[in-house]
N, C-alpha and C positions, 0 to 999 in steps of 0.2 A: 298572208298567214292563213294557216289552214284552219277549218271547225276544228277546234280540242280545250282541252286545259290552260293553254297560253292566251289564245285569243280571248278568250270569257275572262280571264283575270285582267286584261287589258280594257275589255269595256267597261268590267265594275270598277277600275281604279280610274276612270279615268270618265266617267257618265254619273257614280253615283253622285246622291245629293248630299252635301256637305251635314244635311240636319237630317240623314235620312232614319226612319226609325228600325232597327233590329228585325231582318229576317232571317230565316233558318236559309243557310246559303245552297242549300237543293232547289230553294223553290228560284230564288237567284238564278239559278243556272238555266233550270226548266224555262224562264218569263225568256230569256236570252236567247236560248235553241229555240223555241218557237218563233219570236219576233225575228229572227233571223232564216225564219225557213231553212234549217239543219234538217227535219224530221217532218213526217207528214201527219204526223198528230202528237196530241196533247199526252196520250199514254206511252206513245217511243220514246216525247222527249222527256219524261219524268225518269226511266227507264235508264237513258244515256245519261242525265243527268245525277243519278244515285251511282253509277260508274265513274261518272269523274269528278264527282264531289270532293273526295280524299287528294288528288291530285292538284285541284284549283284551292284545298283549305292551304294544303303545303306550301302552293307560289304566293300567295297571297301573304302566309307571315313570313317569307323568305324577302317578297318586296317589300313590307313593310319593314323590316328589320335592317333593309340595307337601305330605305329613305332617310331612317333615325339615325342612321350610321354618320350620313353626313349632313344631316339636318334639312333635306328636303320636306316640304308639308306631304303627309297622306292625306285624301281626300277619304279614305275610308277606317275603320277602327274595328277590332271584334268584340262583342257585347263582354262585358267583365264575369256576368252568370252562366253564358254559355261559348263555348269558341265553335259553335257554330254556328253561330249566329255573328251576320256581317251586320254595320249601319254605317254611314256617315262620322265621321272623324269629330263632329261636332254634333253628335245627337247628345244629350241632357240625360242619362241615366238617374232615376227616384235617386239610388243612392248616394251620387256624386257630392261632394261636399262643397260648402259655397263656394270656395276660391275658386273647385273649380271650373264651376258651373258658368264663372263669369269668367275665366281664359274661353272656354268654349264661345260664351257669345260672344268675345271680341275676333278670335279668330274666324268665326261665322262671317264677315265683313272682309274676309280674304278678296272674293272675289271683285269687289267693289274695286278693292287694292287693284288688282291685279288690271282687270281694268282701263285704269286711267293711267297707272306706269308704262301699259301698252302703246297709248296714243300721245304720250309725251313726244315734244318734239326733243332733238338730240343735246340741246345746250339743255333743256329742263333737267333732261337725266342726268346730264353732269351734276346739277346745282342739289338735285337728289341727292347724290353722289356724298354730298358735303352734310349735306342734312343727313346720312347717314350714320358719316364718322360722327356726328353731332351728339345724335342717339346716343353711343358707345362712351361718350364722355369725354370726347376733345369738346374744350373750352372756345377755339377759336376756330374753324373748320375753314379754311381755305379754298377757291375753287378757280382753277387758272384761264386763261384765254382759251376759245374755243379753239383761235385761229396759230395758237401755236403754242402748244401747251408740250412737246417734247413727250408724248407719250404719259404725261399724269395729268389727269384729269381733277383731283381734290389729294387734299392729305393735311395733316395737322398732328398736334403732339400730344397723346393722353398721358397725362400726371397719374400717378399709379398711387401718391401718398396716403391717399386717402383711406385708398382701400386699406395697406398694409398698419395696423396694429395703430388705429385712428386715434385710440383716449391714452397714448401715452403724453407725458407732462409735454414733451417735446419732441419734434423727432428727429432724429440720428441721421438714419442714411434713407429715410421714406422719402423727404423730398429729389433726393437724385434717381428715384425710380419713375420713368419714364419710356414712351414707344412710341415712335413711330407710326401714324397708318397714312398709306398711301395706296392711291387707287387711280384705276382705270372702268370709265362707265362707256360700256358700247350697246348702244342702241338699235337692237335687231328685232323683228318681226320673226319674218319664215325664213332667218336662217338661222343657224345653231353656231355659236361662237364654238373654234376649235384652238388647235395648240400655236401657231406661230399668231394669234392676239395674247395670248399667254407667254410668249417668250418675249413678246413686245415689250411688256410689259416688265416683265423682269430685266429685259436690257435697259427700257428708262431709270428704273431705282437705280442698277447700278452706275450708271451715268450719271443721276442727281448727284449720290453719293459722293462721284468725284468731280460733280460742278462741272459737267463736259457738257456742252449745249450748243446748238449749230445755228442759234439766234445770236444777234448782235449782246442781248441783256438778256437773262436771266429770266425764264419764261415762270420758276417756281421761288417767289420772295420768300425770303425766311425760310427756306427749305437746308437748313444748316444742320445737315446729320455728320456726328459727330464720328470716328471709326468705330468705336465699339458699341457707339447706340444700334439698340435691336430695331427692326422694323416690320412690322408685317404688313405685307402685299394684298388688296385687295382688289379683284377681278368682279365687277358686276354688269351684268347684259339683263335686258330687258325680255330676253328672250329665251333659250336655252343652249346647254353646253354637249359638246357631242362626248361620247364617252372615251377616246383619247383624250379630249379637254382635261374630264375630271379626276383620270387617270395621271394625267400631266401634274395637277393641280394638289392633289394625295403625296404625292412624290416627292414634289418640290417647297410645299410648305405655303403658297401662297393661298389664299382665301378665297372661294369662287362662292358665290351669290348669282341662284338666273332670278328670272322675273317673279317666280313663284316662289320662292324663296324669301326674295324682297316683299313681295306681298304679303305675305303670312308674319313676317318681323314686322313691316308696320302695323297689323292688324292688333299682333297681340299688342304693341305700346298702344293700340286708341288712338293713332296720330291724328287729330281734326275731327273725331266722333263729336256725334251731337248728339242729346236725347232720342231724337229721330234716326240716328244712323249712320254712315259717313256722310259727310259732307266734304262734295268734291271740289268745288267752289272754294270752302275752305282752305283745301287741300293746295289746291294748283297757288293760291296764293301765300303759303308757308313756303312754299318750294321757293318762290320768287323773293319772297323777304332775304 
């Protein structure tokens, strides 16, 4: 990629510091062209940098805009007093009000997350997997053999009654409100999950569905969906999705979760914080419960 507006939007979205404090995004640009030897002094690149200031503010809330879109964490935010001024996704603005001051400090702890979901070995990520759907409110969270698990890896049944219209005297039709989630956890580093793990994926649901399995027994117990029970699909890789993936994924209605994603949802629930911060020790041991 060449010196421009693309590549400088790439380094601050993807170098800033999560608690960085509020600068005016010329000078941003300027610390970038020099440290990268674009210009042979400090007054060219201040120069080139007031030229493509307007250009880098544009890509920046274009990607921020399409990470919220589908709930990817940004690592960076623009000051609420001035937009242009860049910081850190988690820097503490005076005026910010307490809730949210404490979402910021727990998602501060992203990378801790991220982390240690990285060096999981592949059955951990499964049991993840479970502790997931656990989060979201299945009761019972299931998580199959590693060694022949037919394409799902966890899933279980979220009760929906609760939510819907809780203080009435009794309820009606709340308790037959129910879904499905079922999921697939693949455990990648340096590759990007693409579209035939995603079709994987959707050919097992629809084989649970009809109880079709190439094991002697039933590799998903209690996995008795019903024809008109809804379900939704959940895709999570420890790594990233290539953008066919997420393409595929938009489309089709299934739920895609990569690693940083995962990261940032446990950070904001506080999974295993301690006074001190995360604890990974903790952590790796919930997973295993």
């Amino acid at each position: 990629m060449k010196p421009g507006p693309s590549l400088i939007c790439t380094k601050i979205s993807n170098a800033i510091a999560l608690d960085a404090s509020p600068r005016a995004a010329v000078e941003i640009i300027t610390e970038i062209i020099v440290t990268e030897c674009w210009f042979r002094n400090a007054s060219e690149a201040r120069e080139k940098a007031e030229v493509w200031e307007k250009a880098v503010l544009e890509r920046l809330r274009n990607q921020l805009n399409a990470l919220l879109e589908i709930g990817k964490p940004a690592r960076f935010a623009f000051n609420t007093s001035s937009e242009y001024m860049v910081q850190g996704a988690c820097f503490v603005e005076p005026k910010d009000p307490e809730g949210l001051k404490e979402q910021k400090k727990r998602r501060l702890q992203f990378s801790d997350y991220y982390r240690v979901i990285s060096g999981l070995t592949p059955h951990r990520f499964e049991l993840l997997g479970g502790k997931l759907i656990g989060l979201l409110g299945v009761e019972r969270p299931i998580v199959t053999r590693t060694s022949a698990d037919e394409g799902i890896d966890f899933y279980g049944k979220l009760a929906l009654g609760s939510i819907f219209f809780p203080h009435d005297l009794s309820p009606t039709i709340q308790n037959q409100l129910s879904i499905w989630l079922i999921g697939q956890a693949k455990h990648y580093q340096a590759i990007q999950s693409g579209t035939p793990e995603i079709r994987d994926l959707a050919g097992a649901i629809m084989l649970g569905r009809a109880g079709a399995f190439g094991s002697v027994e039933s590799p998903v117990i209690n996995l008795n969906i019903r024809a008109a029970d809804p379900v939704f699909a959940l895709f999570v890789t420890t790594g990233t999705l290539s953008g066919s993936a997420w393409r595929l994924l938009q489309r089709s209605g299934i739920i895609g979760m990569d690693g940083e994603m995962l990261a940032a949802f446990l950070a904001d629930r506080g999974v295993l914080e301690s006074p001190s911060g995360f604890d990974e020790a903790a952590f790796i041991k919930w997973i295993e419960s």
